[in-house]
C-alpha positions, 0 to 999 in steps of 0.5 A: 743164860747170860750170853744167849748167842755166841759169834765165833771166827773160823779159822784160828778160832773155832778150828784147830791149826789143822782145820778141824773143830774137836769133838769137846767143841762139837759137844759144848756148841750143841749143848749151848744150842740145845739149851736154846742157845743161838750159835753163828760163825763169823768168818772172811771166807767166803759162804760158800767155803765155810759152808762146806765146813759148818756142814761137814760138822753139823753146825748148820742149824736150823733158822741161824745165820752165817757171817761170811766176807767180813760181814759183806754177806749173811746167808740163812743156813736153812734156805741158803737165802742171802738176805744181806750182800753189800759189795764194794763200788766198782770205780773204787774196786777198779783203782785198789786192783790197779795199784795190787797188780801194780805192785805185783800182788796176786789178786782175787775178787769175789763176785757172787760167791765166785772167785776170779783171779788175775794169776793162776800162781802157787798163791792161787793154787794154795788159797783154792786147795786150802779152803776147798773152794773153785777159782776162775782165771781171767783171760784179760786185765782185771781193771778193764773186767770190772769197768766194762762189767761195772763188778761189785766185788763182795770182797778183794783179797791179795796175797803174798809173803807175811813180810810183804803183806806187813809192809804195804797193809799201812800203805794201803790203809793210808791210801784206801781207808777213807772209802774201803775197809782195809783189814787181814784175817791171815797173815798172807793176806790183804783184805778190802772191802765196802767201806760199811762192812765190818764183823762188828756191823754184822754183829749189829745185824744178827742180834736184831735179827733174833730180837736180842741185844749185842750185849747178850752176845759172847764174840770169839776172835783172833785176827784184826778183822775180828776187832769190830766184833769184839767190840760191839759184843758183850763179852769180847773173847780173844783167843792165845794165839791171837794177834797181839792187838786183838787181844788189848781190845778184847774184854778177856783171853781164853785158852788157843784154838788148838786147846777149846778156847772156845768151847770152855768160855761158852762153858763158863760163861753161857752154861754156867758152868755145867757141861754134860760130858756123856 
């Protein structure tokens, strides 16, 4: 098997424009497993999300791991254990919030898995019906929360239109990036976290916890967070509907998300080709 673990993004990669994972997907995923193979998720949502997902699938196996916040947090699926969580510095969080409220973004930090919002807005309502998570309204301002409190968010997310966020995502880069890692996984949002935290980093992570190298692994993506990752693996694999940028850094394209990109690399590429279709 030349690629003995396989790392894939959720959302636009692993599951359908509809937020499902086919059954063709399901069965080359427990195919690869079952030859031994080591199959992980590496996505911006947060655990608690993609966790609700990967069970709803059975794609919790036993003794893997799931990358979730960008590489800010790795959790054991078994035991549910965190066993990696590097948050941003609360006096940069402070000042990224500030300058997102100021320029009327909707803002949401992710503090222990918990989601706290500044505007329980339709933006809000959509995020928390789309991944199926809960969220938190703070009654005061959020700068004046996460000084006094000293928060580390794991993650800062703001969303707003494509065209807002295409706008402001070069200036916030040029502000941020020399102490955050400013990065989107969607087109509607704007992402910071620690400036160490990376899907790449977190790759790292995953192959020396199963004593294996980065090169015996096969990374599936499709958004700008997923280009760390894609580089640091052995096969990089850009999915059809990726952005166009991910694909020029990725070693290969493989067919869209709605049509087993996925599954089909893992085919060639991890079972030699052999699928056992029964």
């Amino acid at each position: 098997m030349k690629y003995s673990i396989a790392v894939s993004d959720f959302d636009g990669t692993l599951a359908t424009s509809d937020d499902r994972i086919s059954y063709f997907t399901l069965k080359v995923i427990n195919q690869f497993t079952d030859s031994g193979g080591i199959f992980a998720v590496s996505t911006g949502r947060m655990y608690s999300s993609i966790y609700k997902k990967l069970e709803k699938y059975n794609l919790l196996f036993e003794n893997s791991l799931v990358i979730a916040y960008h590489g800010g947090m790795i959790v054991e699926c078994s035991s549910k254990k965190i066993i990696y969580n590097n948050g941003l510095k609360y006096q940069d969080a402070a000042k990224i919030v500030k300058k997102l409220l100021d320029d009327n973004l909707t803002v949401q930090i992710y503090v222990n898995d918990e989601i706290y919002v500044s505007n329980l807005n339709q933006y809000a309502l959509n995020y928390a019906k789309k991944f199926d998570v809960g969220t938190n309204k703070l009654d005061g301002y959020m700068v004046d929360y996460i000084i006094n409190n000293k928060i580390s968010p794991t993650k800062i997310l703001a969303i707003a239109d494509e065209e807002v966020i295409d706008k402001l995502f070069a200036e916030y880069n040029k502000i941020f990036s020399e102490k955050v890692n400013v990065t989107r996984s969607n087109y509607m949002f704007l992402e910071f976290l620690n400036k160490s935290v990376s899907k790449g980093n977190a790759l790292k992570f995953l192959a020396d916890y199963y004593n294996k190298s980065t090169n015996d692994v096969i990374a599936f993506g499709d958004a700008l967070n997923d280009i760390s990752m894609l580089k640091e693996s052995g096969l990089g694999v850009a999915m059809e509907n990726a952005m166009d940028e991910v694909k020029n850094y990725a070693d290969i394209v493989t067919d869209s998300n709605d049509n087993n990109g996925v599954a089909k690399c893992i085919i060639k590429y991890c079972l030699g080709g052999k699928f056992i279709n029964d």
